[in-house]
BAFI-3210 file (N, C-alpha, C; in Angstrom, 3 decimals, decimal comma, padded with zeros to 6 digits):
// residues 164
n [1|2|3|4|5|6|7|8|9|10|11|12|13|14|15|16|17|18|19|20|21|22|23|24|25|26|27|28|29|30|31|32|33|34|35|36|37|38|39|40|41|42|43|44|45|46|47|48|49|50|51|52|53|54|55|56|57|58|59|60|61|62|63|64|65|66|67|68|69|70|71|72|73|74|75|76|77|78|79|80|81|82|83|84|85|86|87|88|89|90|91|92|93|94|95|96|97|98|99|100|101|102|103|104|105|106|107|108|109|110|111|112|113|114|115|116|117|118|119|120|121|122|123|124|125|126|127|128|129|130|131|132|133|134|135|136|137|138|139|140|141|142|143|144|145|146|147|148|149|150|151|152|153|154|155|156|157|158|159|160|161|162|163|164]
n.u [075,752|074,021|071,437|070,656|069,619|066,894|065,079|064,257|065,363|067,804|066,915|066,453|066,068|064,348|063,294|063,960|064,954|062,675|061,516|063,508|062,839|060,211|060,277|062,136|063,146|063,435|065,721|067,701|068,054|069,489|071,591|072,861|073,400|074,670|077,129|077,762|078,998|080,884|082,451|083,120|085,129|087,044|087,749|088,120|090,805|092,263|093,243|094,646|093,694|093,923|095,719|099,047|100,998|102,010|101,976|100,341|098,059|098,094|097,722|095,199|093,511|093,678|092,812|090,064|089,110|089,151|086,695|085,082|085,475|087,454|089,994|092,460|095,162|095,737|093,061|094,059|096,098|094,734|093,212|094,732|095,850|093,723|093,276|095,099|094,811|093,029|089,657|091,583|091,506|092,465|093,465|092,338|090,444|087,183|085,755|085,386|085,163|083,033|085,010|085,844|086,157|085,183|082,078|081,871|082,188|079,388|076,851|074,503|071,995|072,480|071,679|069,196|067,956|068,267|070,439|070,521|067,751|066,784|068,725|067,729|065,935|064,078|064,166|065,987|068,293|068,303|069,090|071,324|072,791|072,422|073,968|076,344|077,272|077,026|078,536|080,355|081,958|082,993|084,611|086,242|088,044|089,098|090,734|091,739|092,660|094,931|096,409|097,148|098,737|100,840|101,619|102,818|104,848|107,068|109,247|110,955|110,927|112,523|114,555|113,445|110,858|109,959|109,992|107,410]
n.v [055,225|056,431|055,555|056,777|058,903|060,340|059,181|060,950|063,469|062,773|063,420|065,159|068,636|071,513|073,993|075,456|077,466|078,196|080,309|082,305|082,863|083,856|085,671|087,744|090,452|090,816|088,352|089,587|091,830|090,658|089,299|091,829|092,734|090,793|091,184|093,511|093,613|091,722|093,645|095,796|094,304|094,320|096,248|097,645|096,352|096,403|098,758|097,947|097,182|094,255|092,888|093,096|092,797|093,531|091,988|089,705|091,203|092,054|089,372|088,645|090,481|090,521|087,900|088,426|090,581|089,170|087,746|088,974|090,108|092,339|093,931|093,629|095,094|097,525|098,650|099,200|100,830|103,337|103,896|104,665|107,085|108,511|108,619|110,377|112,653|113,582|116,406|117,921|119,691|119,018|117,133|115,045|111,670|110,837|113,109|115,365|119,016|121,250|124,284|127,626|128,236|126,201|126,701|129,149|128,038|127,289|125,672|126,420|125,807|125,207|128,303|129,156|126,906|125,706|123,040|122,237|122,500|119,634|118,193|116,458|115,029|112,043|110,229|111,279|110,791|108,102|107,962|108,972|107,327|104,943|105,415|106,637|103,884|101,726|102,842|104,772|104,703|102,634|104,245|105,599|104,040|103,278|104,584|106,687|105,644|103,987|106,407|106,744|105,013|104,572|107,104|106,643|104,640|105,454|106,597|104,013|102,584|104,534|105,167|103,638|104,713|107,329|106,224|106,516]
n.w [133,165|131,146|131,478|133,729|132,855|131,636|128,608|127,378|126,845|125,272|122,675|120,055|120,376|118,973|120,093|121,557|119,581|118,739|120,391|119,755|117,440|118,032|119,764|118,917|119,545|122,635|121,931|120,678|122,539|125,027|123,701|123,000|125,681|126,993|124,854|125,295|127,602|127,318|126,035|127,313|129,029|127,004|126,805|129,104|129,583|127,522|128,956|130,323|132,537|133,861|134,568|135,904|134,159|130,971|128,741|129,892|130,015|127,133|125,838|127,027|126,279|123,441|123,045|123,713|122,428|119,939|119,729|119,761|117,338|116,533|115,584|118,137|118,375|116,373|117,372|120,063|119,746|118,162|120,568|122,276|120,664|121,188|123,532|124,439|123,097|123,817|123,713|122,040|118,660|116,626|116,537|118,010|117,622|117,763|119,203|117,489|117,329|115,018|113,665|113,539|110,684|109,412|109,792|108,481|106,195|105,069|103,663|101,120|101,482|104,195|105,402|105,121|106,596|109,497|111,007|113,418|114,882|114,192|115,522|117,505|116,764|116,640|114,263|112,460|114,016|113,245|111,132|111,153|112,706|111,381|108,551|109,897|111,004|108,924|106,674|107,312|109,649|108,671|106,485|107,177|108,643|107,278|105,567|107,127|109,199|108,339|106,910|109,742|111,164|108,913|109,101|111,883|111,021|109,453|111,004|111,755|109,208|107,600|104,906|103,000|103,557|101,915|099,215|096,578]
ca.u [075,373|073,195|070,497|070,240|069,009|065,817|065,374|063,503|066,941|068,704|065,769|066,851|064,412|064,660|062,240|064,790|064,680|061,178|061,688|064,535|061,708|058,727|060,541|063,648|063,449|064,148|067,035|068,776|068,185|070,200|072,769|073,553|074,219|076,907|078,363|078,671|079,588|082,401|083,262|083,643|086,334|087,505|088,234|089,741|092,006|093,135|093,929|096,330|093,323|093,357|096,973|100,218|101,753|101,511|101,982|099,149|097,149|097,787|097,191|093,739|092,786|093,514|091,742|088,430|089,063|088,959|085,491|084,172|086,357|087,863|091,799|093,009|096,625|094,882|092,355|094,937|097,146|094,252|092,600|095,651|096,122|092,512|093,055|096,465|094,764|090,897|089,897|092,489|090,652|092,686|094,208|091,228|090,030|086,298|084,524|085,899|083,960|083,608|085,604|084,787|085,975|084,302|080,990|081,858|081,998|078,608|076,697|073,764|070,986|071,866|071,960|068,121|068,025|068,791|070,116|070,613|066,539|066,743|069,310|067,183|064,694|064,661|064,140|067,377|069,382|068,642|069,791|072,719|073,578|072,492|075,260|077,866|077,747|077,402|079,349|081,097|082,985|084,577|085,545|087,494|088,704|090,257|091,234|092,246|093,275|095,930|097,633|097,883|099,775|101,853|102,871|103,729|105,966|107,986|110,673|110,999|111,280|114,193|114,788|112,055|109,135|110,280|109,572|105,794]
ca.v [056,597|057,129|054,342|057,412|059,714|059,868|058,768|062,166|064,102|062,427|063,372|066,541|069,501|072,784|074,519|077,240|078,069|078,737|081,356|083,166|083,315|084,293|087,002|088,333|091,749|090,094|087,417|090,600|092,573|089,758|089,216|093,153|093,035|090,105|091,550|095,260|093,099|091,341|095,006|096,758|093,864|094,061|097,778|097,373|094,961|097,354|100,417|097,414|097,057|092,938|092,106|093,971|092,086|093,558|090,602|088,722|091,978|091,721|087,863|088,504|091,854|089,884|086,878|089,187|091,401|087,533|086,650|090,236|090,536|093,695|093,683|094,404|096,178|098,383|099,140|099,666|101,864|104,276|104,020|105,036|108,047|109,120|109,273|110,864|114,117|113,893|117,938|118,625|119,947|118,418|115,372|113,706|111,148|111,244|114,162|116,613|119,837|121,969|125,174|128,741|128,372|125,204|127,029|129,931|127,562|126,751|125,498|127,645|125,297|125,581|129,444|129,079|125,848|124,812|121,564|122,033|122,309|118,685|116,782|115,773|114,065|110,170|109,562|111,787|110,207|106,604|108,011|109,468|106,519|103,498|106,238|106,038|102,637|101,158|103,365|106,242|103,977|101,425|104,608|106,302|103,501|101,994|106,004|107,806|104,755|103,873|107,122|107,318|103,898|104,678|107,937|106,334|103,467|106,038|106,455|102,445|102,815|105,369|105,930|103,262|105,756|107,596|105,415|106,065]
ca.w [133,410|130,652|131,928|135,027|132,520|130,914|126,990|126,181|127,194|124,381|121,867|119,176|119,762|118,392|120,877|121,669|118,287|118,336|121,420|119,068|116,101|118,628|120,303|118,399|120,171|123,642|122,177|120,333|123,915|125,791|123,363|123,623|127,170|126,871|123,958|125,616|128,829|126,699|125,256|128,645|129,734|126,402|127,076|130,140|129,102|126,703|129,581|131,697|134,356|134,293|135,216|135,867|133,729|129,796|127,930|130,065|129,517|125,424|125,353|127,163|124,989|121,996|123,235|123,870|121,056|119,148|120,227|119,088|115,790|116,310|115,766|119,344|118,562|115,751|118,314|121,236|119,060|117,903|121,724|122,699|120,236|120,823|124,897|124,711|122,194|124,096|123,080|120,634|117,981|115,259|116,601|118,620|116,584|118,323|119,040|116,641|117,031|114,294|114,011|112,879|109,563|109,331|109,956|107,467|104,708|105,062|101,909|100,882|101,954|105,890|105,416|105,364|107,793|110,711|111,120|114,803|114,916|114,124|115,712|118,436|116,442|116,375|112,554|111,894|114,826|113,036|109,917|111,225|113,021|110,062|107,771|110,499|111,229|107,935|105,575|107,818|110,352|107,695|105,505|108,658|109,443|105,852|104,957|108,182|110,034|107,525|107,059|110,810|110,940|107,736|109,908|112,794|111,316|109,074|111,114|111,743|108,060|107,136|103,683|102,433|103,515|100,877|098,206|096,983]
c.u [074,205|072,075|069,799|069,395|067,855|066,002|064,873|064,873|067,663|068,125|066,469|065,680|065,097|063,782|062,882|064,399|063,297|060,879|062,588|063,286|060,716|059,169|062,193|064,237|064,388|066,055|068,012|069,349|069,462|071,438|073,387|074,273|075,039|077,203|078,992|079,503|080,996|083,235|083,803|084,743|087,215|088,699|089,326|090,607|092,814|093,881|094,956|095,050|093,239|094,745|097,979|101,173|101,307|101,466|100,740|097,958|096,576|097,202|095,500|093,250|092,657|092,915|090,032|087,556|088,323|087,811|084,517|084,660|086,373|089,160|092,205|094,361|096,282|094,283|092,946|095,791|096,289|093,425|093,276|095,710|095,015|092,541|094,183|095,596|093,199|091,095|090,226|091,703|091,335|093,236|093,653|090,578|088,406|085,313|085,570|084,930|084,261|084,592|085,428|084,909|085,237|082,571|080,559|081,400|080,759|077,869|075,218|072,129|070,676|072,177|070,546|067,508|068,914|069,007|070,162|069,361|066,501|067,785|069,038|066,190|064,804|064,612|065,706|068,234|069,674|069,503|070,971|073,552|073,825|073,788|076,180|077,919|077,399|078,378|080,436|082,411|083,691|085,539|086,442|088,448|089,894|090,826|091,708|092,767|094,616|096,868|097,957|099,031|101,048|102,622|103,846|105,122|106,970|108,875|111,005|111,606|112,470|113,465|113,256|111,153|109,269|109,575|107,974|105,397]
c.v [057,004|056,410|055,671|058,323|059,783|060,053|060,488|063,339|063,917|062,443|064,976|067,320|071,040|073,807|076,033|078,082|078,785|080,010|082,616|083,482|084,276|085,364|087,145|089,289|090,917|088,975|088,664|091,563|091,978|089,853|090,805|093,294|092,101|090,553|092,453|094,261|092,962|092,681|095,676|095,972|094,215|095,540|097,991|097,156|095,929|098,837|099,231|097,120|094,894|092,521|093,563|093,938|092,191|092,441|090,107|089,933|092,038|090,413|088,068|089,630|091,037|088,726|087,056|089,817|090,192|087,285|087,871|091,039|091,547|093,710|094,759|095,639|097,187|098,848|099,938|101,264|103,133|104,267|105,231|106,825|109,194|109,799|110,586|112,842|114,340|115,779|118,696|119,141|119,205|117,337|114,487|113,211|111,094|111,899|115,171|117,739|121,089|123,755|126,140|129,299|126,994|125,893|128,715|129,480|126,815|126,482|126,429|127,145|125,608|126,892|129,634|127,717|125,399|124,596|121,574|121,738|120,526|117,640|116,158|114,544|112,352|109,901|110,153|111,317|108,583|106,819|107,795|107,905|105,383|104,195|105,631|104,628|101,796|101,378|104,517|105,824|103,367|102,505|105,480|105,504|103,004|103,730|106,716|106,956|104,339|104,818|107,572|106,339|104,316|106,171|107,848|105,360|104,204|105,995|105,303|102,593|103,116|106,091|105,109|103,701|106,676|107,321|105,429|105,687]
c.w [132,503|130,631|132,867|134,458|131,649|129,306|126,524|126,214|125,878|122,579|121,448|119,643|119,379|119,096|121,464|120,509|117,716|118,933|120,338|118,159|116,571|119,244|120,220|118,825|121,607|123,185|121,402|121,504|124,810|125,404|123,357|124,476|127,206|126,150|124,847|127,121|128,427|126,560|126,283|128,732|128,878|126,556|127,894|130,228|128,440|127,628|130,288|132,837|134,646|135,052|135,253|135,111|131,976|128,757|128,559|129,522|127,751|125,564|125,921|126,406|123,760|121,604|122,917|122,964|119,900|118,593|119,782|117,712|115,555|116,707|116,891|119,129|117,940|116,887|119,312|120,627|118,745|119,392|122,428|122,792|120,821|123,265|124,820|124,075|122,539|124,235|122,322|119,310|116,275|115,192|117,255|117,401|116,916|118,589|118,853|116,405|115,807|114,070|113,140|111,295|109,077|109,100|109,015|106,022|104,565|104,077|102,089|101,056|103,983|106,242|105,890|106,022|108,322|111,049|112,385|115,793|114,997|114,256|117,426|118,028|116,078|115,231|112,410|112,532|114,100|111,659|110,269|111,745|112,275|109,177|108,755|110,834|109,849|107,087|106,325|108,397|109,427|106,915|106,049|108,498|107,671|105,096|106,058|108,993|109,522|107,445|108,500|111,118|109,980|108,415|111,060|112,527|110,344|109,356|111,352|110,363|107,503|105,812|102,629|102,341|102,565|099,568|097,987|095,129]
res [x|x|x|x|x|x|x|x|x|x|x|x|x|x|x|x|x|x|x|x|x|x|x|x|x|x|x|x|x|x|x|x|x|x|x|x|x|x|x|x|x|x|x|x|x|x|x|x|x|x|x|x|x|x|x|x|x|x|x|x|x|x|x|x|x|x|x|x|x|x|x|x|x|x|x|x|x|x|x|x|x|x|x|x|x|x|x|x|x|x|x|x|x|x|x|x|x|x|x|x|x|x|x|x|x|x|x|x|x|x|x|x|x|x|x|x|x|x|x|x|x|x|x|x|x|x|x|x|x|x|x|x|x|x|x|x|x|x|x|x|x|x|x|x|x|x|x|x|x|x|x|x|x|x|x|x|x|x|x|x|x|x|x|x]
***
């Protein structure tokens, strides 16, 4: 069989690699759309739409979840919470809008600006978003993700939750 195929076939090249170097925009573009591709099934997976059957539904969420290292049951469990309270003003985890004592206690800089002037503008949107996705999301998630867990498994618990 390998007589059928030509010798330069079986020759190392790195010539992809040169495409990834020469246009990084394009191979980051690509890999986007399979990731979000992966992420949509991954989603799905998580409402019940792949099988009828929850167990095959977990084993493939947690398969998908796997391959995009984001702990499926965590995930499922606050997906969950976040559809069940969409609006709520104090129990959506999401889009929490602020509320009118929220906007009383305003600090004494946006008395004389703004900020609403500028949250269209693209420099402040990259901020906002390099903040939340470097430092905002992990400190939700390792501070507000925790005591929602530690409230739900209380009663599981008993008298141990207690104990601090």
């Amino acid at each position: 069989m390998r007589d059928t195929i030509p010798d330069c076939c079986f020759v190392p090249s790195n010539s992809g690699l040169r495409l990834a170097r020469r246009r990084p925009g394009r191979v980051g573009y690509v890999q986007g759309l399979v990731c979000m591709g992966i992420w949509i099934l991954a989603h799905e997976v998580g409402h019940g739409a792949c099988s009828v059957h929850r167990r095959l539904n977990d084993v493939t969420g947690w398969t998908v979840h796997l391959a995009l290292l984001v702990p499926y049951f965590s995930w499922k469990f606050s997906h969950r919470r976040h559809h069940r309270s969409t609006g709520h003003m104090e129990k959506d985890m999401a889009f929490v809008l602020p509320t009118k004592a929220d906007r009383e206690t305003r600090r004494l800089a946006d008395l004389y600006l703004d900020w609403e002037l500028f949250e269209d503008v693209p420099v402040v949107q990259l901020v906002r978003l390099l903040a939340h996705q470097l430092a905002g999301w992990q400190i939700r998630i390792h501070f507000y993700g925790a005591e929602e867990v530690t409230e739900a498994i209380k009663p599981l618990l008993g008298d141990l939750s207690k104990l601090e």
